[in-house]
C-alpha positions as CSV (number, residue, x, y, z in Angstrom):
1,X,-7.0,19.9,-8.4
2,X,-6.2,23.8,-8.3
3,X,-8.5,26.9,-7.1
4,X,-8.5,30.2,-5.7
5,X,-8.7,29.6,-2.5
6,X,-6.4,26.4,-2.5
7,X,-9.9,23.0,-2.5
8,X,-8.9,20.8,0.5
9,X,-8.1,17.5,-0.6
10,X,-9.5,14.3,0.4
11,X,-8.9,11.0,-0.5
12,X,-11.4,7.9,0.1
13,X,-11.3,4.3,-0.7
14,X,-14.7,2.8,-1.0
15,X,-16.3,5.7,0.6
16,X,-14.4,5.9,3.6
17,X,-11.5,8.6,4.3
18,X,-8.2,7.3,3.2
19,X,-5.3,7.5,5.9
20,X,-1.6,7.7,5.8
21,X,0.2,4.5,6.8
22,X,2.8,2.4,5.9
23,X,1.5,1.9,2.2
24,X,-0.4,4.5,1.6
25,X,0.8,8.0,1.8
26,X,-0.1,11.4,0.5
27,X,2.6,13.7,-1.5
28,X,1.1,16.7,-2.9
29,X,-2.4,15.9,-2.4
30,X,-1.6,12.6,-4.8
31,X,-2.6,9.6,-3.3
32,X,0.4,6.8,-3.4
33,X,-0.2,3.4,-2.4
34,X,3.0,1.2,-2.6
35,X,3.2,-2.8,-2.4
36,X,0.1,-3.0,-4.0
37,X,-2.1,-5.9,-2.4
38,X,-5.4,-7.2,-3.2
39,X,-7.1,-5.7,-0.4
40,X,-6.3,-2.4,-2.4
41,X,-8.5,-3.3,-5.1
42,X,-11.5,-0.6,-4.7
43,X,-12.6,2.6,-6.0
44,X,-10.8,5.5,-5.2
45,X,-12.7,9.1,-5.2
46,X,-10.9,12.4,-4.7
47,X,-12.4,15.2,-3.3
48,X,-11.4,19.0,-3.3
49,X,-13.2,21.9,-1.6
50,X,-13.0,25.3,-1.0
51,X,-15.3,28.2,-0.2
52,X,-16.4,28.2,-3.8
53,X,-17.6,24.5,-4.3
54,X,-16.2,20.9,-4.6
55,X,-15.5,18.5,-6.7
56,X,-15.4,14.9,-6.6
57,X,-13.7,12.3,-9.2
58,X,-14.0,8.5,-8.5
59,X,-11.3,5.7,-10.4
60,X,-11.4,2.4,-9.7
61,X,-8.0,0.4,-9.2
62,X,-8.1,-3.4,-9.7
63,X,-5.5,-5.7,-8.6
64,X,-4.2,-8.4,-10.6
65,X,-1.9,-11.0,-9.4
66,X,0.7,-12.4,-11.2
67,X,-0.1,-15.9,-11.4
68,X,3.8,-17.4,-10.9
69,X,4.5,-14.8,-8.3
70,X,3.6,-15.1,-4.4
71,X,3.2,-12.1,-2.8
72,X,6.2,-10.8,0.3
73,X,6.8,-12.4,3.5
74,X,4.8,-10.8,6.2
75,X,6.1,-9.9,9.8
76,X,10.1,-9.9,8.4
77,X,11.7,-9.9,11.9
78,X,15.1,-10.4,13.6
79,X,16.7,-11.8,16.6
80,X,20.0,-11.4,17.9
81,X,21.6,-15.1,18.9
82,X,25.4,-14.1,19.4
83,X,27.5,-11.2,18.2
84,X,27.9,-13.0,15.1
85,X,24.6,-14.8,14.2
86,X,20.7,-13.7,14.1
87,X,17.5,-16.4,14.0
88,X,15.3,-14.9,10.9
89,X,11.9,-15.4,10.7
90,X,9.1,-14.4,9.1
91,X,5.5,-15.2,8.0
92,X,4.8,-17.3,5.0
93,X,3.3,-14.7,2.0
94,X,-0.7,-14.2,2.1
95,X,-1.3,-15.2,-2.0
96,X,0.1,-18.0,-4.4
97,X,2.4,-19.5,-1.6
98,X,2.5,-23.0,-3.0
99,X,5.0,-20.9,-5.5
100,X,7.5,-20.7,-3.3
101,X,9.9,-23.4,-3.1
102,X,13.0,-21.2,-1.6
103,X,14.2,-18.3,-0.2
104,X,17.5,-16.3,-0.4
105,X,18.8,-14.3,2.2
106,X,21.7,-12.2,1.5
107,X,24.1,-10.1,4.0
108,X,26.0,-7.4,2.8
């Protein structure tokens, strides 16, 4: 959105104000949400005010999952056993897990 005076913009998922976090970031008053989840599924309304007025425009985003493919491990994390070895470990993926029949870890 432009104006004279620069709107304020706001971003809100569902009605409530949408935060910066790991996912979900704002460059240039765009709202960017990467790793796209189900949970993200929602409508999105952006708001921009200034002294003369605002505006608001609402989109909805729906999430659809690939059938075949399960979604990231969650809680990736390492632990040092030696100088030359770690114990990885992670949580199995939230959707279509009964996809997974492997993992491959490569070091570089």
């Amino acid at each position: 959105a432009e104006g004279t005076p620069a709107p304020r913009i706001t971003w809100f998922k569902n009605g409530q104000v949408v935060h910066s976090n790991g996912r979900t970031k704002m460059y240039n008053n765009k709202l960017v949400i990467t790793q796209i989840i189900p949970e993200d599924d929602a409508f999105y309304q952006c708001q921009a005010e200034n002294s003369q007025g605002s505006v608001v425009s609402t989109s909805r985003l729906i999430v659809v999952l690939s059938e075949d493919r399960p979604s990231a491990p969650r809680n990736v994390h390492a632990e040092t056993i030696s100088s030359s070895a770690i114990l990885l470990a992670w949580e199995r993926p939230q959707y279509n897990t009964d996809k997974v029949i492997a993992y491959s870890i490569h070091y570089m």
